[in-house]
Every structure is written in C-alpha cells, then in structure tokens.
N, C-alpha and C positions, 0 to 999 in steps of 0.2 A: 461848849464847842470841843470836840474831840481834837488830839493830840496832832499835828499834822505828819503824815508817814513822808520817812526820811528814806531814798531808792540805796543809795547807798550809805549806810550807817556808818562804817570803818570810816571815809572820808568824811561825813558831816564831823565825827569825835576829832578827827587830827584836826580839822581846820577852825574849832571851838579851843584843842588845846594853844595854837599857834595866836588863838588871837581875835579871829573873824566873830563877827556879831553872830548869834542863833539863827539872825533872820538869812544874814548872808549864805553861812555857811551852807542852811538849808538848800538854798534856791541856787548853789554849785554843783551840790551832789543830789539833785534832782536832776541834775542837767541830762539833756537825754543824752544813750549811749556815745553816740555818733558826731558829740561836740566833744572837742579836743578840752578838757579839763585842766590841764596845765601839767600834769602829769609828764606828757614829753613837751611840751615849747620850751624854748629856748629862753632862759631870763632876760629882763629885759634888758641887763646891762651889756648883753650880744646884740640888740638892736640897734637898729642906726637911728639916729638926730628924726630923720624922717619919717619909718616906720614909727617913733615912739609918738611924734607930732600928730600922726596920721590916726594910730590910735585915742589919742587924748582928742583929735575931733569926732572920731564917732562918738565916746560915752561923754561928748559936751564938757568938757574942762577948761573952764574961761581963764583967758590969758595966757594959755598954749601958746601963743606966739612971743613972748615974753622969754620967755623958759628955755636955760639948758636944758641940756641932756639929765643931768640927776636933777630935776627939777621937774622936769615929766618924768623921769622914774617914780620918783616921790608923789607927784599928784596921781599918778596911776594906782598904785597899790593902796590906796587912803581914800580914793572913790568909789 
C-alpha cells in the first residue's frame, strides 16, 4: 500500500512534533481548505461552560454532563 499523500505537509510535521498520533494529524491537515483548522479559533479556555459542553456532544464525550469547564477542556483535546 502506497504511502498516504499528506495536503498539507508543514501542518501534518508541526502537529506530529506537538504530539498528535500520524493517523490524527493526517486526517487535520487533509482537511479541506474551507474548514477552519484551528489556526484562528479561539482556545478553548475563551469558551464558555456551554459552548465547551455543546461541543463534547457533537464528537460523543460520555459524561459531558459531569464535567467542569477544564474537564471538558481536557476531554476535548484527548479525543
């Protein structure tokens, strides 16, 4: 199986030195143009209790209702 092509390499290397899995980092900086890569968003420690909640139900984080605020910071970035 041939090597999978990476769209943007710069990004795949920073997000391999910082940490992220090969598979992760791939499938970030595949992302097409036109998704906000995190590049400008706001870290989450600017988001409110709700926003951070709101996203821990989209990508399914069980026990999001449990959870401060660095609590879903933490399960956010580890998912």
């Amino acid at each position: 199986m041939p090597d999978a092509i990476i769209k943007n390499e710069k990004q795949y290397q920073t997000l391999l030195e910082i940490g992220y899995s090969k598979e992760k980092a791939a499938r970030i900086a595949n992302m097409p143009d036109e998704v906000e890569k995190g590049v400008n968003a706001k870290p989450y420690e600017e988001w409110t209790k709700e926003e951070l909640y709101q996203q821990a139900r989209k990508v399914g984080i069980e026990g999001r209702s449990y959870m401060n605020k660095n609590n879903l910071i933490k399960s956010l970035r580890t998912n």
